[in-house]
C-alpha positions as CSV (number, residue, x, y, z in Angstrom):
1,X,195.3,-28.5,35.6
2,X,193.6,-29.2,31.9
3,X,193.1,-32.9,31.1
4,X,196.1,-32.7,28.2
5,X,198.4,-31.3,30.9
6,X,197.7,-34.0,33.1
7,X,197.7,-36.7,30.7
8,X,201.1,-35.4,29.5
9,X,202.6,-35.7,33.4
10,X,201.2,-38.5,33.5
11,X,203.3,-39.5,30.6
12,X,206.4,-38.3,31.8
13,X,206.2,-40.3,34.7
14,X,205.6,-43.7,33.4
15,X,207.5,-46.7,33.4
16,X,209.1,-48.7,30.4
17,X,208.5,-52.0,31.6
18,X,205.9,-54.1,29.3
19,X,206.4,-51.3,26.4
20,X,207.7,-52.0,22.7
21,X,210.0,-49.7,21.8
22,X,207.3,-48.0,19.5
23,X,204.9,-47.8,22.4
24,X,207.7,-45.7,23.8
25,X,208.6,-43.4,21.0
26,X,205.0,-42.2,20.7
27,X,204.6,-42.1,24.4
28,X,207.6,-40.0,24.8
29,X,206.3,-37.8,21.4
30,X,203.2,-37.3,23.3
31,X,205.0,-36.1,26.0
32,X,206.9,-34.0,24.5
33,X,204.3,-32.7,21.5
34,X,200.8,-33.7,22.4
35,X,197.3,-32.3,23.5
36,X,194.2,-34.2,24.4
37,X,191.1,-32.5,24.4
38,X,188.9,-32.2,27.8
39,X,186.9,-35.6,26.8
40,X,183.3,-34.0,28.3
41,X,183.9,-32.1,24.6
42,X,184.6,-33.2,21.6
43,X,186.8,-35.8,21.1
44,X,190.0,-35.0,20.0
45,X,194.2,-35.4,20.2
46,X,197.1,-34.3,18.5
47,X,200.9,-34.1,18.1
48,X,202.0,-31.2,16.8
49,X,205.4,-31.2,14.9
50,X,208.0,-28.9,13.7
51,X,208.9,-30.8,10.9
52,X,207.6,-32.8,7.7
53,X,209.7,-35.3,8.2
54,X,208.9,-35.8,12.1
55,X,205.5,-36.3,11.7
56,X,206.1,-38.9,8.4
57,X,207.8,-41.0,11.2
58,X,205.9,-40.7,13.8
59,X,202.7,-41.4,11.3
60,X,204.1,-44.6,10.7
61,X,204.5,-46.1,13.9
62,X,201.2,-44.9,14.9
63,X,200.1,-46.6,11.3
64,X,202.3,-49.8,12.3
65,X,200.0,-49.9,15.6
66,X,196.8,-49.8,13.8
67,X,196.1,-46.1,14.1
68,X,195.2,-44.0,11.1
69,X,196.0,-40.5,12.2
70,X,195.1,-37.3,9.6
71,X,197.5,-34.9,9.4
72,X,197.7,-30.9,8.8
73,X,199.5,-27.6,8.7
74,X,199.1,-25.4,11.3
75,X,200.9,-22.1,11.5
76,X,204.1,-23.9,9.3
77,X,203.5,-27.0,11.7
78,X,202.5,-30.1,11.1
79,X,199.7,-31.6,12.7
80,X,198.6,-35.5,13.3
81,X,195.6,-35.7,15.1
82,X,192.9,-38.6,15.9
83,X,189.1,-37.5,16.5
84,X,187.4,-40.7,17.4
85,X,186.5,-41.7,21.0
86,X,187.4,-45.3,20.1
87,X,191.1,-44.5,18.4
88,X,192.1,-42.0,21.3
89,X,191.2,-44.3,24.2
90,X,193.5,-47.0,22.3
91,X,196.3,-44.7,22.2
92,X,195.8,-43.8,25.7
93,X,196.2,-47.6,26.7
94,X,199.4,-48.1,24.4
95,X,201.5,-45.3,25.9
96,X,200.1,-46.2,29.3
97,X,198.4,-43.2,30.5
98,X,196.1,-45.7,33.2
99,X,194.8,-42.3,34.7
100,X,194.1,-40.7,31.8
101,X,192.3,-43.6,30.3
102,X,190.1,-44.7,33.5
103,X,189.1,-40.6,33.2
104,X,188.2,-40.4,29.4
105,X,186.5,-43.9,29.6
106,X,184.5,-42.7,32.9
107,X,183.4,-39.2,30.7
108,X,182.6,-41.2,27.5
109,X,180.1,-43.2,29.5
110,X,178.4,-40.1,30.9
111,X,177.8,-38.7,27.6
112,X,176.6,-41.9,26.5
113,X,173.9,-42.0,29.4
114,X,173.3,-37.8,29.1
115,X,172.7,-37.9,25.5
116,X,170.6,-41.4,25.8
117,X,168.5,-39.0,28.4
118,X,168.3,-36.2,25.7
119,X,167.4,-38.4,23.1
120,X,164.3,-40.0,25.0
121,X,163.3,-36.5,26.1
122,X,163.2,-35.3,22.8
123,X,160.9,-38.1,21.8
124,X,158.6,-37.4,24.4
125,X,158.7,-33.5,23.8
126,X,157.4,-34.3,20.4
127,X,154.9,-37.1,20.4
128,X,153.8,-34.4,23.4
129,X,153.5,-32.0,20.6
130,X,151.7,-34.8,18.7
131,X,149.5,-35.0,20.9
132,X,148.8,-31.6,21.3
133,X,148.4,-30.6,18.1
134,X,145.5,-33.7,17.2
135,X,144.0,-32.6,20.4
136,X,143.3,-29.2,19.3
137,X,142.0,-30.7,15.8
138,X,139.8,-33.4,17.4
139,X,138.3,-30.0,19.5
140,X,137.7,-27.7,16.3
141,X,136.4,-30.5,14.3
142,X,133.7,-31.6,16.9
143,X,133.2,-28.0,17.9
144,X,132.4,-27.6,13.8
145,X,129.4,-30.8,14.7
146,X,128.2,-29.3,17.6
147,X,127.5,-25.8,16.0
148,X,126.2,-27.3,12.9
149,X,124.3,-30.7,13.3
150,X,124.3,-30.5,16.9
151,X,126.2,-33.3,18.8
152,X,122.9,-35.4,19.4
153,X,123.4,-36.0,15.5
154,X,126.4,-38.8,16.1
155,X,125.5,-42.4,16.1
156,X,125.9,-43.1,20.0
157,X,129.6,-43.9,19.9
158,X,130.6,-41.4,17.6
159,X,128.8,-38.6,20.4
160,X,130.1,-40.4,23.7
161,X,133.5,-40.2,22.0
162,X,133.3,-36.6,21.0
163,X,132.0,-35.1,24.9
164,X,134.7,-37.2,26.1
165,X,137.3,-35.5,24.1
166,X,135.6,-32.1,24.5
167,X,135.5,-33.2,28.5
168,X,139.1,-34.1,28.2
169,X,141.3,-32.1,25.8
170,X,144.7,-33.0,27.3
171,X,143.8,-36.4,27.7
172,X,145.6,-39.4,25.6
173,X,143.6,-41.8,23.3
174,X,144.2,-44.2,26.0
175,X,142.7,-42.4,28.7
176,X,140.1,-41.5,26.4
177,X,139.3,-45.4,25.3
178,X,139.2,-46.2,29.6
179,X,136.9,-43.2,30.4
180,X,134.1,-45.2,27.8
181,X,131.3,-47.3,28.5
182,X,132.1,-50.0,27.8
183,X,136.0,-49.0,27.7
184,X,137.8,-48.7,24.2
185,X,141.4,-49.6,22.8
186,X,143.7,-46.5,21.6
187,X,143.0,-47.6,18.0
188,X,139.4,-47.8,18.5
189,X,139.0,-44.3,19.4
190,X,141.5,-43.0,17.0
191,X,138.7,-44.7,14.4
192,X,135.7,-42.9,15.7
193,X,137.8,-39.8,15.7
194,X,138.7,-40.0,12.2
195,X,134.9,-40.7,11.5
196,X,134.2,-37.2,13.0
197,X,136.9,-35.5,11.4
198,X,135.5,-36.7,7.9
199,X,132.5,-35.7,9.1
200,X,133.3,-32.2,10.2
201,X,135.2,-31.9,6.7
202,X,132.2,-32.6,4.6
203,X,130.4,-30.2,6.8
204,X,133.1,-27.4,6.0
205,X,133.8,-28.5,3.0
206,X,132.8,-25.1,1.3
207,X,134.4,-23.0,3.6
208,X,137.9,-24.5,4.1
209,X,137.4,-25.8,7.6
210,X,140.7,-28.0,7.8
211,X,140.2,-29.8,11.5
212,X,144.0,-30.8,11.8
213,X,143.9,-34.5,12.7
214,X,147.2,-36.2,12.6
């Protein structure tokens, strides 16, 4: 059974006791006329209408409950319908759909925790292909040094940052700065590997060389 159908039984089965009488006209209009959407999607619930007049009514009490519900036509119908998480979990509560509420609450948290685990994964994909690419331009740039000047041209910690990099493509700046003697802050390697990247660029200056350092 679909979420709306349940949500509509539910409805159906409820007791008056604790409702306003408004509570209970759009609980029993839900009944009657309503859909929820499957809350693992996107958010979304309705009441659709026969008649103008029908949904001007049942607008207002919604309105009179602090609802603001956009409305349609749909096939001659009319349609009032709610799209936030927020608004539809409030309506839920006012007819007194418990199960259905405890179930759309339970599925909004998911989403919030899946798409918090999407978001941070798709951070690290691309400071991973960050990395990558100023990996590959630190590489070309000293490989430009090494067939030109030769390495042993560097100032000392220019040339013990470069094999290590060369030693190390994947590597972080991090675990670059700890493999060095004595060991080095991120920052202080990304400084010595700008300093070779200028360096390989006035080498190549006449011939385009571009060593890609981000």
């Amino acid at each position: 059974m679909s979420f709306s159908s349940e949500t509509r039984n539910e409805l159906k089965k409820a007791e008056d006791a604790g409702r306003t009488g408004q509570a209970r006209y759009i609980r029993r209009m839900f009944a009657e006329h309503g859909y929820v959407a499957d809350p693992y999607g996107e958010y979304h619930l309705e009441f659709l209408l026969g008649n103008e007049a029908g949904a001007k009514r049942l607008m207002a009490a919604l309105a009179r409950e602090g609802f603001s519900a956009g409305i349609v036509r749909r096939k001659g119908e009319s349609v009032l319908y709610l799209k936030e998480g927020d608004a539809i979990a409030r309506l839920l509560r006012l007819m007194g759909a418990s199960a259905a509420l405890l179930k759309f609450e339970a599925a909004r948290v998911e989403k919030t925790v899946n798409n918090g685990i999407n978001r941070s994964a798709n951070f690290a994909a691309a400071n991973a292909n960050k990395s990558i690419t100023a990996s590959v331009g630190h590489v070309a740039a000293i490989r430009r040094i090494e067939r030109t000047m030769g390495l042993s041209s560097l100032p000392p910690g220019l040339r013990e940052t470069a094999v290590l990099r060369l030693a190390k493509p994947e590597a972080s700046l991090a675990e670059i700065g700890a493999a060095a003697n004595p060991p080095l802050s991120k920052s202080g390697v990304s400084r010595r590997l700008s300093r070779i990247a200028r360096i390989a660029e006035d080498i190549g200056a006449n011939d385009g060389f571009s060593p890609m350092i981000t």
